[in-house]
TIMAR-232288 format. One record per residue: x, y, z of N, C-alpha, C, CB in turn. Coordinates in steps of 0.05 Angstrom, whole numbers, padded with zeros to 5 digits, always signed. Glycine has a CB too. Layout:
TIMAR-232288
XYZXYZXYZXYZ/...
***
This chain:
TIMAR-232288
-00055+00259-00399-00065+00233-00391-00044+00220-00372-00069+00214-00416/-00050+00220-00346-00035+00200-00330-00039+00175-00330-00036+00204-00307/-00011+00157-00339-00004+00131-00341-00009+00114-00312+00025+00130-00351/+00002+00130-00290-00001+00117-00272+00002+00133-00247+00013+00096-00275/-00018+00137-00224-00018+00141-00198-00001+00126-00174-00042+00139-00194/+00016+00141-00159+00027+00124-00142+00017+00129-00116+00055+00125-00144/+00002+00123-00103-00015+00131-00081-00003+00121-00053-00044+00121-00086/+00004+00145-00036+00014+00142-00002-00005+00141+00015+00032+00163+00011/-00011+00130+00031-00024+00143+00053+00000+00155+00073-00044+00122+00068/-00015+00169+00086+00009+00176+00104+00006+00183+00140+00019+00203+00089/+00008+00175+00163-00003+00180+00186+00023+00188+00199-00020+00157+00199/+00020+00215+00217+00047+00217+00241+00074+00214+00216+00046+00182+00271/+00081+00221+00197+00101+00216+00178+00131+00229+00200+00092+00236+00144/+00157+00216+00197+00179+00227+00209+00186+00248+00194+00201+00209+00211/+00201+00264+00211+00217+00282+00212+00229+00287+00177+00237+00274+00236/+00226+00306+00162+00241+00304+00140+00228+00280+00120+00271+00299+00150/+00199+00268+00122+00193+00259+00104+00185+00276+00073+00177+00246+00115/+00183+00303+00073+00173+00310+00047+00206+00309+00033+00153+00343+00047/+00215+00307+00039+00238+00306+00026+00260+00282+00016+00248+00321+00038/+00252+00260+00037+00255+00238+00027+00232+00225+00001+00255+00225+00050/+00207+00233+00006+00191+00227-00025+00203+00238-00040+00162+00235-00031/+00214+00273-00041+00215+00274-00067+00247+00264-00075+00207+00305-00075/+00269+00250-00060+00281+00240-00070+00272+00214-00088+00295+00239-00053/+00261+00196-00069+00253+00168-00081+00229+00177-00101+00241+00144-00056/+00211+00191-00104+00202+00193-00126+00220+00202-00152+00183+00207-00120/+00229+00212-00141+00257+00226-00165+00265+00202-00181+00292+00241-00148/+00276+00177-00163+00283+00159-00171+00271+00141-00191+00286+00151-00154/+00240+00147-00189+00219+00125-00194+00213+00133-00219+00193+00123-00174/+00215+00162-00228+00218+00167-00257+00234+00169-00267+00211+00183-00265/+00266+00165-00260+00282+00152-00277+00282+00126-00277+00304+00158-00274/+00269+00102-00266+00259+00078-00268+00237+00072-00296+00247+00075-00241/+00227+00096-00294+00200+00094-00316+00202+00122-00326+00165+00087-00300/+00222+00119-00342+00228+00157-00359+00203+00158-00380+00268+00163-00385/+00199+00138-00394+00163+00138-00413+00147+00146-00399+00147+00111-00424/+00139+00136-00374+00108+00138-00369+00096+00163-00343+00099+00105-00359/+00079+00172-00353+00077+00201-00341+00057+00193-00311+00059+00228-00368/+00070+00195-00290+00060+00191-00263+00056+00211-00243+00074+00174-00252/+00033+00206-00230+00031+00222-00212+00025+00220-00183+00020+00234-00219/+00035+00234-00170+00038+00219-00134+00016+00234-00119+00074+00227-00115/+00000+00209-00107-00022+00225-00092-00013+00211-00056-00063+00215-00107/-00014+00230-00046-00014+00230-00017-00033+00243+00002+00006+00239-00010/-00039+00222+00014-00062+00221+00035-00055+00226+00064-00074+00195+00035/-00066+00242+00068-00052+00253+00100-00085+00243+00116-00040+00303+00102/-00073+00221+00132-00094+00211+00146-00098+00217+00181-00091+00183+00141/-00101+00241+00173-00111+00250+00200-00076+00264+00225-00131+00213+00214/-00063+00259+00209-00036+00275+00223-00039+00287+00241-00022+00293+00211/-00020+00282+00263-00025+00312+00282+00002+00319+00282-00039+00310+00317/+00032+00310+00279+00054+00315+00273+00068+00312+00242+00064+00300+00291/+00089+00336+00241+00102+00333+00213+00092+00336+00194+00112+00314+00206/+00070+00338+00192+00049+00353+00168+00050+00383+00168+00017+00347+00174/+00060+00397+00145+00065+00423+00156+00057+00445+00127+00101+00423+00168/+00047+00465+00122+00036+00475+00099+00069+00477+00088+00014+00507+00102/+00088+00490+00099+00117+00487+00081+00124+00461+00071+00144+00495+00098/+00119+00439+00090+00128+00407+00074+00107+00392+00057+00136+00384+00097/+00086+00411+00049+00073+00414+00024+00082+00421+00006+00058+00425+00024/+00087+00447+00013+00091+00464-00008+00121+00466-00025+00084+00490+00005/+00140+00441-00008+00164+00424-00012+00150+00411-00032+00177+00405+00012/+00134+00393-00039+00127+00374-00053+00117+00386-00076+00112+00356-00042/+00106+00409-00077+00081+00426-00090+00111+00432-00111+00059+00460-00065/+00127+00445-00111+00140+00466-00119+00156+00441-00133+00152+00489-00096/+00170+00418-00133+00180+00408-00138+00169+00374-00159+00191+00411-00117/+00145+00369-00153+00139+00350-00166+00107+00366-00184+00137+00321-00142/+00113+00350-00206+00094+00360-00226+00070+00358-00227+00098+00354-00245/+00069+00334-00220+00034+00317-00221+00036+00302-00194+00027+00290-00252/+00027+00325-00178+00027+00319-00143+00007+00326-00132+00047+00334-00125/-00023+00309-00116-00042+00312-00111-00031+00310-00077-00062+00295-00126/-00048+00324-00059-00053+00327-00034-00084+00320-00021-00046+00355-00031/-00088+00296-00001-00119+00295+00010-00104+00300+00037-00142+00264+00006/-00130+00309+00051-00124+00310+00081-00150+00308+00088-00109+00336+00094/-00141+00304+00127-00172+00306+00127-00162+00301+00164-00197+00277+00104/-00175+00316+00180-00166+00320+00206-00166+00295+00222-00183+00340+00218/-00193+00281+00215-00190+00247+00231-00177+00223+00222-00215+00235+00236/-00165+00214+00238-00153+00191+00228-00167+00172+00234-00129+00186+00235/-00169+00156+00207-00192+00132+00201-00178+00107+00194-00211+00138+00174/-00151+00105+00185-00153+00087+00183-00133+00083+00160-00176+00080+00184/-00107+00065+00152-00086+00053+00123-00117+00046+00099-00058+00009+00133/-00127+00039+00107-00155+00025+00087-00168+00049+00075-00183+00005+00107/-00179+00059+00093-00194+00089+00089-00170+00109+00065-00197+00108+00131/-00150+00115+00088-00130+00127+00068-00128+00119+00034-00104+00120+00080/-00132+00095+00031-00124+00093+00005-00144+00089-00007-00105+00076-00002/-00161+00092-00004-00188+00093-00012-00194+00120-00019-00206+00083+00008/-00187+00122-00007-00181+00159-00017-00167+00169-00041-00163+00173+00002/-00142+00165-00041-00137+00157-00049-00136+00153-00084-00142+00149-00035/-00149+00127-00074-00161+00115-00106-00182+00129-00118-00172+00085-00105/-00207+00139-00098-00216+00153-00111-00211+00175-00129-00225+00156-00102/-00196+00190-00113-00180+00212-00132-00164+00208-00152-00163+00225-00120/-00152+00179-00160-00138+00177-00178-00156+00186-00204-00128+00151-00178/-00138+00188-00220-00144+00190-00261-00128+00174-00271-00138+00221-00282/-00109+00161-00262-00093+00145-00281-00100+00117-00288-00069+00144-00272/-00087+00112-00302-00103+00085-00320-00093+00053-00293-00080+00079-00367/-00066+00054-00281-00063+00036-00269-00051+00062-00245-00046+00009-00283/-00061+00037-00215-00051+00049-00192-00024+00036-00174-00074+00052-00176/-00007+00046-00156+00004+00032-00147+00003+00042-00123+00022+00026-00158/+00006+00024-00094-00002+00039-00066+00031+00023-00055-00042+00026-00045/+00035+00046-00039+00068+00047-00024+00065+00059+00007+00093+00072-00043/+00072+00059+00012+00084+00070+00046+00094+00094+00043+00109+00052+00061/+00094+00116+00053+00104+00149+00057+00133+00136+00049+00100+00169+00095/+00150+00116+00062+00176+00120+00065+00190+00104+00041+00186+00112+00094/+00170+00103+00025+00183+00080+00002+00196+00051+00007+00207+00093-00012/+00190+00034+00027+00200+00021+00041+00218+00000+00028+00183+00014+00055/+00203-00005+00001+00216-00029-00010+00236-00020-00036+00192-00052-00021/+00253-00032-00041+00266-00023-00063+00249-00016-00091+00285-00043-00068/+00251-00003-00108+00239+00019-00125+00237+00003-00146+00255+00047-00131/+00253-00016-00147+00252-00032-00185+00237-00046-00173+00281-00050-00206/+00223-00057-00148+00187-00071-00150+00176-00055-00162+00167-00075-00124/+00175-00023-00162+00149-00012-00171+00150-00016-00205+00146+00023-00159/+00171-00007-00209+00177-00017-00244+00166-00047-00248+00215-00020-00252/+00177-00067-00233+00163-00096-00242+00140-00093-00234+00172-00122-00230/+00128-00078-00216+00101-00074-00218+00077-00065-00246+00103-00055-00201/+00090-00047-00240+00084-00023-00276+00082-00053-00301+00131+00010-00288/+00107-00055-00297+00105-00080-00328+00084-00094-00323+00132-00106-00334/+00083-00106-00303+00062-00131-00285+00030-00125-00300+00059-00123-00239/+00027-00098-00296+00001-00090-00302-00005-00081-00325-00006-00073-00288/+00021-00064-00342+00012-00067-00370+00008-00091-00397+00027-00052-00378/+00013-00118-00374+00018-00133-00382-00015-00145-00378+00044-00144-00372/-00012-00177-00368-00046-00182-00367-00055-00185-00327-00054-00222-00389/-00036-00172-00310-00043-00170-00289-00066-00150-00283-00022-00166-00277/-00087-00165-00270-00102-00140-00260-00102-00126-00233-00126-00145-00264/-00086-00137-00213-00075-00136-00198-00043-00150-00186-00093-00138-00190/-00027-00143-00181+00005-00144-00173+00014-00136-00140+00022-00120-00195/+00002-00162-00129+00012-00161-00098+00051-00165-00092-00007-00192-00082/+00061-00153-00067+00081-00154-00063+00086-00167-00037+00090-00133-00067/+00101-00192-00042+00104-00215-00026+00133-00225-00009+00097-00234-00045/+00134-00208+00012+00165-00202+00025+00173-00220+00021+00173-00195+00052/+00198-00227+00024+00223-00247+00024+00230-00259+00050+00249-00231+00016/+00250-00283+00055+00240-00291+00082+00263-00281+00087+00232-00321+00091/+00280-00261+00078+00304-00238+00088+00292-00220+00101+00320-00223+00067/+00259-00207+00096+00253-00195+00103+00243-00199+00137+00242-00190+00085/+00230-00221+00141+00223-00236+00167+00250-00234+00192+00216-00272+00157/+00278-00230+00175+00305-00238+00200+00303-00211+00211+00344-00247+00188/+00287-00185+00198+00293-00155+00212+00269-00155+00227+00296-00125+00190/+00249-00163+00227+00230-00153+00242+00241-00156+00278+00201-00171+00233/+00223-00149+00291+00225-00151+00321+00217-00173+00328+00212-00132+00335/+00211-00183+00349+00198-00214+00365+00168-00206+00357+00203-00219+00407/+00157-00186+00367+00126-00171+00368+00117-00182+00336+00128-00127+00372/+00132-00161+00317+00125-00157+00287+00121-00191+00270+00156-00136+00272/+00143-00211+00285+00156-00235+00278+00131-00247+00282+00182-00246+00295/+00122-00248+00308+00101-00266+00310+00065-00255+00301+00106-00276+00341/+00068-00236+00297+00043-00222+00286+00042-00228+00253+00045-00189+00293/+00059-00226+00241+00060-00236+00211+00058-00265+00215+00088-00228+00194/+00074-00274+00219+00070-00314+00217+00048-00322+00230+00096-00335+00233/+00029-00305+00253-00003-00311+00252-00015-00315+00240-00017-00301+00256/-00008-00289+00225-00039-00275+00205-00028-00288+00179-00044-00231+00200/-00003-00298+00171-00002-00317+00148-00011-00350+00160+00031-00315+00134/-00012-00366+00186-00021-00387+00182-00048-00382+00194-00004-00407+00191/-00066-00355+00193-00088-00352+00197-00104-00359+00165-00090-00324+00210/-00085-00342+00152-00095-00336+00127-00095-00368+00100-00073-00307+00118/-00082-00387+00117-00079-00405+00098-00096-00429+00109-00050-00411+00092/-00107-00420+00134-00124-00443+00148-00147-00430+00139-00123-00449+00183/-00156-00402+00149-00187-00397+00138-00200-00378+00114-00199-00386+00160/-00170-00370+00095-00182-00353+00075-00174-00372+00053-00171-00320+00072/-00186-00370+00025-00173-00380+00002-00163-00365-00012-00186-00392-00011/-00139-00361-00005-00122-00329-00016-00097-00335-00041-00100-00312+00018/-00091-00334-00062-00075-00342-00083-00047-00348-00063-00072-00315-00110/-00041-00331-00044-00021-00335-00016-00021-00314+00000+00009-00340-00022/-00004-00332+00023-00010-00317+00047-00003-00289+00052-00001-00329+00066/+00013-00281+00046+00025-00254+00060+00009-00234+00042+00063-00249+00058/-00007-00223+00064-00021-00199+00046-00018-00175+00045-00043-00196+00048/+00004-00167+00081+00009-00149+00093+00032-00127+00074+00019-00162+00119/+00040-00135+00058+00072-00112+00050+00068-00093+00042+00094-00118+00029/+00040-00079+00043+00036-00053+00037+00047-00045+00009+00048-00038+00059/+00056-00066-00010+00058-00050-00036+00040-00059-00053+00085-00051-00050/+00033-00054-00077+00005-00066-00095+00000-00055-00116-00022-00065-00083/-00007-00066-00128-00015-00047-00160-00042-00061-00170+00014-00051-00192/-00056-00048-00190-00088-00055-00187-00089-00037-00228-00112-00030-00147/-00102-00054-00242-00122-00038-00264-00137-00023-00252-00140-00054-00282/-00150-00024-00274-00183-00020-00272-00205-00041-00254-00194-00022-00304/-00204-00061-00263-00218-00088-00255-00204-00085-00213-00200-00125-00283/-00176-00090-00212-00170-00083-00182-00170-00068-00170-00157-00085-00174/-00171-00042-00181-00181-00010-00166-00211-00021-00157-00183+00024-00193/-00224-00031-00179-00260-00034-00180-00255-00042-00138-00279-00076-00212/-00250-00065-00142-00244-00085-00117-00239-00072-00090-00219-00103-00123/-00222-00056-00096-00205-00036-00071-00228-00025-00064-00178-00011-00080/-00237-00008-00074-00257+00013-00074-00281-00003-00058-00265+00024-00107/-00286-00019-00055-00309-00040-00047-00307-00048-00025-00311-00063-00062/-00285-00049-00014-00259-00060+00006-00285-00039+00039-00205-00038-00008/-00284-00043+00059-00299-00029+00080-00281-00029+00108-00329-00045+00084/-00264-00050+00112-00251-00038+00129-00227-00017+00132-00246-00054+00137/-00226-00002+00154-00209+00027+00156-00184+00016+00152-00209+00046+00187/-00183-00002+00168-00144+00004+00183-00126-00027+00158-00140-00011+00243/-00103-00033+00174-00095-00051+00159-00108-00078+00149-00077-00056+00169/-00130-00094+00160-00133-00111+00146-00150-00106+00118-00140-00128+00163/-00156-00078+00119-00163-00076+00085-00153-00097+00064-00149-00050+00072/-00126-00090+00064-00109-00106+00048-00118-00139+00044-00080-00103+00061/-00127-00149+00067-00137-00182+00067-00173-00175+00057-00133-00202+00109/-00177-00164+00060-00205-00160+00055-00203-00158+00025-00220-00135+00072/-00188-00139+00005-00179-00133-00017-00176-00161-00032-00155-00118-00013/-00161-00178-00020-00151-00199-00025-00169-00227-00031-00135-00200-00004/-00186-00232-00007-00211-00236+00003-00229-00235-00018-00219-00218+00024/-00240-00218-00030-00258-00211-00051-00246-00218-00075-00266-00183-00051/-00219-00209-00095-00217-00214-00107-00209-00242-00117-00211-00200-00107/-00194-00257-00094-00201-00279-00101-00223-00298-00105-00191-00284-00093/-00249-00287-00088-00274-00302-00106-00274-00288-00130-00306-00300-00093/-00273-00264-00137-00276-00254-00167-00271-00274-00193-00256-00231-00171/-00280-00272-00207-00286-00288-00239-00268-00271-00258-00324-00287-00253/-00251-00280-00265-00221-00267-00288-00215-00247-00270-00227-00251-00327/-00197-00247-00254-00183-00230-00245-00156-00238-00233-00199-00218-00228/-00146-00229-00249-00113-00253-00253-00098-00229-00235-00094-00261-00298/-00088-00251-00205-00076-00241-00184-00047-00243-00186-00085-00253-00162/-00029-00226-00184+00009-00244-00190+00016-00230-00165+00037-00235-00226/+00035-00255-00149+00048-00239-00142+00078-00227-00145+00044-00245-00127/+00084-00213-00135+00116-00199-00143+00129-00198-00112+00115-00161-00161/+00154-00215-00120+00171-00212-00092+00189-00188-00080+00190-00232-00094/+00173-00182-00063+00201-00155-00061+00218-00153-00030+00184-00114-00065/+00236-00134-00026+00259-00142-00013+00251-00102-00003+00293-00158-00037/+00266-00109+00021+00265-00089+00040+00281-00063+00027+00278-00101+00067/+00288-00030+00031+00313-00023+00027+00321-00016+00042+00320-00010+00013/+00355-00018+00044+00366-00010+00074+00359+00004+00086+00386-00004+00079/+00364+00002+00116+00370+00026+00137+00329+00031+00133+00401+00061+00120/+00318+00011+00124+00287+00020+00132+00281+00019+00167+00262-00004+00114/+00264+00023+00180+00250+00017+00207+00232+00017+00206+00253+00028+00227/+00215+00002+00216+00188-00008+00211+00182+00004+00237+00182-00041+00205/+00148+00002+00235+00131+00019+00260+00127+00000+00280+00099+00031+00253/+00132+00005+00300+00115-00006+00326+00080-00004+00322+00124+00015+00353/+00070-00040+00325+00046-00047+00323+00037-00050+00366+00047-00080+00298/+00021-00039+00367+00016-00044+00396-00005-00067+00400+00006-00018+00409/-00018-00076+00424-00029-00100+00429-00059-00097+00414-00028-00107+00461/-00068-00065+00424-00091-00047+00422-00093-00053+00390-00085-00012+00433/-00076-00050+00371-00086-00055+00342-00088-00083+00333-00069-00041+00323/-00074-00098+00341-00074-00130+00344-00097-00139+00350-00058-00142+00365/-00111-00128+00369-00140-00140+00376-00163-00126+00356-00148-00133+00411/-00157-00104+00353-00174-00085+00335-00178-00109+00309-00155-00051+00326/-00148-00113+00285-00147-00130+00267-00157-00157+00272-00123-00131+00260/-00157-00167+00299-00168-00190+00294-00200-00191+00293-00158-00206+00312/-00209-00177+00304-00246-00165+00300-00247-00166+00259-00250-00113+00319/-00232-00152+00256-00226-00145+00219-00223-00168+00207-00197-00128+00209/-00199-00191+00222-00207-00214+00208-00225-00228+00208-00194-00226+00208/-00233-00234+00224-00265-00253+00233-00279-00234+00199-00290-00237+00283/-00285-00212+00207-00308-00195+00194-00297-00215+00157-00300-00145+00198/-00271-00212+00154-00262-00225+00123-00261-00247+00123-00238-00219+00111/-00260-00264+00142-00276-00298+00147-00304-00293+00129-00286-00308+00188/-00323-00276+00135-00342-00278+00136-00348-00273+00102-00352-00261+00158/-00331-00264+00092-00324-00251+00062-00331-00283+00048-00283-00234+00056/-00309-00304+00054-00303-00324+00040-00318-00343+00039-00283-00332+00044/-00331-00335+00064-00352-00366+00068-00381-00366+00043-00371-00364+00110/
***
């Protein structure tokens, strides 16, 4: 019986990522030595660094290690939707290939949910805002005073890519229709009209020496089509 799924998506992953998971996963079960987890990764359409050996890195070394692939890339939303479907475990948690945030969120996560959370959003720090770029800087403080003028969201920042979900917030995810990043607001979007579905959030903090992706103008406009569409959710 798996306690809990930790689900990646993963697109274009760097150089030497199968081996950075299986460090930080290494980590994540001495964080949680009780509870028996298993890491599913989604390879969303890759055309670099995906490699049958940096599989078979992960294969050989982690116990309860699922693999999706799938040649087109659709989309961070799609990916974990994937994902989730494939899960079996009783609670899920969704992360970034590179583990981005420090590891004792995922633990305060874990508690979060065996507790009476049915979902456990992760809500950067405004330490986190001094690393971004000018680009990244002003694309987040949009889409958070977008999100507080036209969604009714428990709060704004929906973007940090970490999350944890029951049963009741898997239900939600799964429901979720857009591909790419604004899933996550759409996720958000819905569950907050939902009836008992107790949202928390959990603050988390960057870990060093991370680098974040270059967002281009081309996906900026794409997401804003995505938000309109989750306007349309709340009304």
């Amino acid at each position: 019986m798996i306690d809990l799924d930790i689900i990646q998506p993963c697109y274009n992953p760097f150089h030497g990522w199968e081996k950075s998971v299986w460090m930080h996963f290494g980590n994540v079960l001495k964080l949680l030595p009780d509870v028996n987890i298993n890491l599913i990764i989604v390879n969303d359409g890759s055309q670099t660094n995906i490699t049958d050996e940096s599989v078979t890195f992960l294969r050989e070394r982690i116990c309860n290690f699922q693999f999706i692939s799938y040649e087109q890339n659709r989309g961070k939303g799609y990916a974990l939707r994937q994902g989730l479907a494939a899960s079996k475990g009783s609670l899920q948690i969704c992360t970034d290939i590179d583990f981005p945030y420090e590891l004792i969120h995922i633990k305060q996560m874990y508690e979060l949910l065996e507790g009476d959370a049915d979902i456990v959003c992760g809500v950067r720090t405004k330490k986190y805002y001094n690393t971004l770029s000018f680009e990244r800087m002003v694309a987040s403080n949009m889409s958070q005073i977008l999100n507080k003028i036209f969604l009714r969201l428990p709060f704004s920042d929906t973007q940090s890519g970490l999350k944890g979900f029951n049963h009741k917030g898997r239900k939600i995810m799964l429901s979720t229709t857009i591909e790419r990043y604004l899933a996550d607001t759409e996720f958000l979007a819905i569950a907050a009209k939902a009836k008992r579905i107790n949202i928390i959030p959990c603050e988390v903090s960057l870990r060093d020496n991370v680098t974040l992706s270059k967002m281009g103008a081309r996906i900026f406009a794409a997401e804003f089509r995505n938000f309109l569409h989750v306007c349309s959710i709340v009304r």
